[in-house]
VOKEVEX-791792 format. One line per 4 residues: their letters; for each residue x, y, z of C-alpha. Coordinates in steps of 0.05 Angstrom, whole numbers, plus 32768, in hexadecimal, padded with zeros to 4 digits. Layout:
BEGIN
A	X Y Z  ... $
This chain:
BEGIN
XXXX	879F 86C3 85EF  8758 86DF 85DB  874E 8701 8590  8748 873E 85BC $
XXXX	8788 873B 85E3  87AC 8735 85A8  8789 876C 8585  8799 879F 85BD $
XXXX	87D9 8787 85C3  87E8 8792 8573  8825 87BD 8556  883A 87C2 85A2 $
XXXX	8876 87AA 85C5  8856 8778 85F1  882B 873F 85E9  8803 8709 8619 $
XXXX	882C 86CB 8629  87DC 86A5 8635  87F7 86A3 867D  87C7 86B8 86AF $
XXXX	87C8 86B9 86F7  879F 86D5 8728  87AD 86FB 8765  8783 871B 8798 $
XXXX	8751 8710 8771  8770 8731 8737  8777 8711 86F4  87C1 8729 86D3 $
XXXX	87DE 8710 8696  882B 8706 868C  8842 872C 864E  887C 8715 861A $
XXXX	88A8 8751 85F3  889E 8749 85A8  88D1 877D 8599  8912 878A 85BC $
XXXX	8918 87D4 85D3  893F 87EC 860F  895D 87B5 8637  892C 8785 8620 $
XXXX	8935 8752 85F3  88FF 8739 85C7  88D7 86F9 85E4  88EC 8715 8629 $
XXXX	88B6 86F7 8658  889C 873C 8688  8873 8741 86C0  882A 873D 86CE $
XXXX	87F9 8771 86BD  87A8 8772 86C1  879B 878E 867D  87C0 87B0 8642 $
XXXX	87B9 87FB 8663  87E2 87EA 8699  8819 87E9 8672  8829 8829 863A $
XXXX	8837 8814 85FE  885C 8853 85E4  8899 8856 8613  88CB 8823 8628 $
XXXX	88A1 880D 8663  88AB 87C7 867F  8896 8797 86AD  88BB 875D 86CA $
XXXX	88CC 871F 86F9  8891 8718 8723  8878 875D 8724  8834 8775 871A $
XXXX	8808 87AF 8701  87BC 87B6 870C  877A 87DF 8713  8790 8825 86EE $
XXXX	87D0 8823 8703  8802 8839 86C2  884F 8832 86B7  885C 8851 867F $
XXXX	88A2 8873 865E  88E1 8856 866F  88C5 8843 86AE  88D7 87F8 86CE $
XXXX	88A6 87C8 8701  88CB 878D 870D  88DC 8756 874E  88A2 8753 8776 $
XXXX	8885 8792 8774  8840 87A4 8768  8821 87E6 874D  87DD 87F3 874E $
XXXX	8796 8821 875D  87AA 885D 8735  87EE 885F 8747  881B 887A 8708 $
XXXX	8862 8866 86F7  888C 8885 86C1  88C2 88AC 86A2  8905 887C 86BC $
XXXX	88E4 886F 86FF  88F2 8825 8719  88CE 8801 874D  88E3 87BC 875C $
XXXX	88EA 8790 8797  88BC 8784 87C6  8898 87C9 87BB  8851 87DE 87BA $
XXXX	883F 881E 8794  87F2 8832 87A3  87B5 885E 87A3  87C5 88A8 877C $
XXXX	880F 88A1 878C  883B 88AB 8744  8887 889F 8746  88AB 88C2 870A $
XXXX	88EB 88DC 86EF  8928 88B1 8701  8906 889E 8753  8915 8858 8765 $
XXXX	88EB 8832 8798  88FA 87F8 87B3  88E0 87C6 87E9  8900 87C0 8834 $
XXXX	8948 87BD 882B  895C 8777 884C  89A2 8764 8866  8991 8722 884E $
XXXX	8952 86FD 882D  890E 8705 8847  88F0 86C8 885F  88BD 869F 883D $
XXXX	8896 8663 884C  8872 8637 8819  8834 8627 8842  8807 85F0 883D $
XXXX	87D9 8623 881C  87F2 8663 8810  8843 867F 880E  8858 86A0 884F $
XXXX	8882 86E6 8848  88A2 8715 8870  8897 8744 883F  88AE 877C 886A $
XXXX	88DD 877E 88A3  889A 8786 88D0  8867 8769 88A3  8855 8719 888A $
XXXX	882F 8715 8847  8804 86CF 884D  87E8 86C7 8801  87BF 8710 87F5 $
XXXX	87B5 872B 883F  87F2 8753 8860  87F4 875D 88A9  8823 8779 88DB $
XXXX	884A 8737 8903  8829 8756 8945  87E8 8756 8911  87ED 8714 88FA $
XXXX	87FC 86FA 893C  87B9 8714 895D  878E 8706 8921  87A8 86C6 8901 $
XXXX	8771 869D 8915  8737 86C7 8909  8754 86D2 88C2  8761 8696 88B7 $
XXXX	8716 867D 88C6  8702 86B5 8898  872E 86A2 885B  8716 8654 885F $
XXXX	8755 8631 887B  8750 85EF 88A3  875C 85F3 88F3  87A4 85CC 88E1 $
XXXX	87B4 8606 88B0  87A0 8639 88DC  87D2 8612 8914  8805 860E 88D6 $
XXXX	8807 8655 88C5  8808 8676 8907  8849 8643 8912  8863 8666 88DC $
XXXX	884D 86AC 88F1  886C 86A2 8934  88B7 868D 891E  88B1 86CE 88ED $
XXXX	88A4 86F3 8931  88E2 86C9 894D  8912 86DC 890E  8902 8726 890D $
XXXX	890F 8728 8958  8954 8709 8958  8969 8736 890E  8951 8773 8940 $
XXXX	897F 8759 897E  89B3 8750 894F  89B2 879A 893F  89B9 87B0 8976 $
């Protein structure tokens, strides 16, 4: 952790862990509470967050699992990003809001007072694929995250080789991942036949 980082982070309730990770692109940094407050215990390990105004230091905001906040987002108050969700562009969370789960909050949108969002609810556990490359999810009923880029499954199953030739892979990955693309199709068709 840089002599900056920690004097930003002073007389707060969070610190930097020194983890960093980077995704799409973005550099985030996993913070550590140095005070309990709330439901958080001190030394909790949080989520990921670009940089210290992310995160408000004057409420009982929080950040956890593998959840991450970027760009100009803000959670702030009693507010809660946790799971896998993501908040970012100038998207705003606070008072108790939660988001959590597979959700995405984006652009201008701000979710406040005691709103929940949440991710697609699943009858059972999304599929995911460790790839030879890149993870493999289907992070929506309809949708397959491959590493950063989300596409439809009908998407994905038109473009998957011209992506792939554009993001670097080999012509075995590219074989590889639209294996995987295709039994995704093949799962979400039978979960829709057996609904009906």
């Amino acid at each position: 952790m840089s002599k900056k980082d920690t004097e930003n982070m002073k007389n707060t309730k969070f610190e930097f862990t020194g983890e960093v990770k980077v995704e799409c692109g973005i550099t985030l940094k996993r913070i550590r509470a140095i005070k309990a407050f709330s439901d958080v215990k001190e030394g909790e390990i949080g989520g990921w967050i670009e940089k210290e105004s992310n995160l408000s230091i004057s409420g009982s905001a929080w950040v956890s699992g593998d959840a991450w906040v970027s760009g100009f987002a803000r959670v702030s108050g009693s507010a809660w990003v946790s799971g896998d969700a993501w908040v970012y562009g100038d998207a705003r969370v606070f008072g108790s809001a939660r988001v959590y789960g597979d959700a995405r909050v984006s652009g201008d949108a701000r979710v406040s007072g005691d709103a929940r969002v949440s991710g697609d609810a699943w009858k059972q556990s999304p599929t995911q694929i460790q790839g030879s490359r890149h993870f493999v999810t289907r992070s929506s009923k309809y949708e397959i995250q491959i590493g950063c880029i989300k596409l439809s499954i009908s998407k994905w199953l038109k473009t998957y080789r011209e992506v792939g030739k554009r993001e670097g892979y080999t012509e075995a990955q590219i074989a590889e991942y639209g294996m995987y693309i295709r039994l995704i199709q093949r799962i979400a068709k039978m979960e829709r036949d057996a609904e009906k």
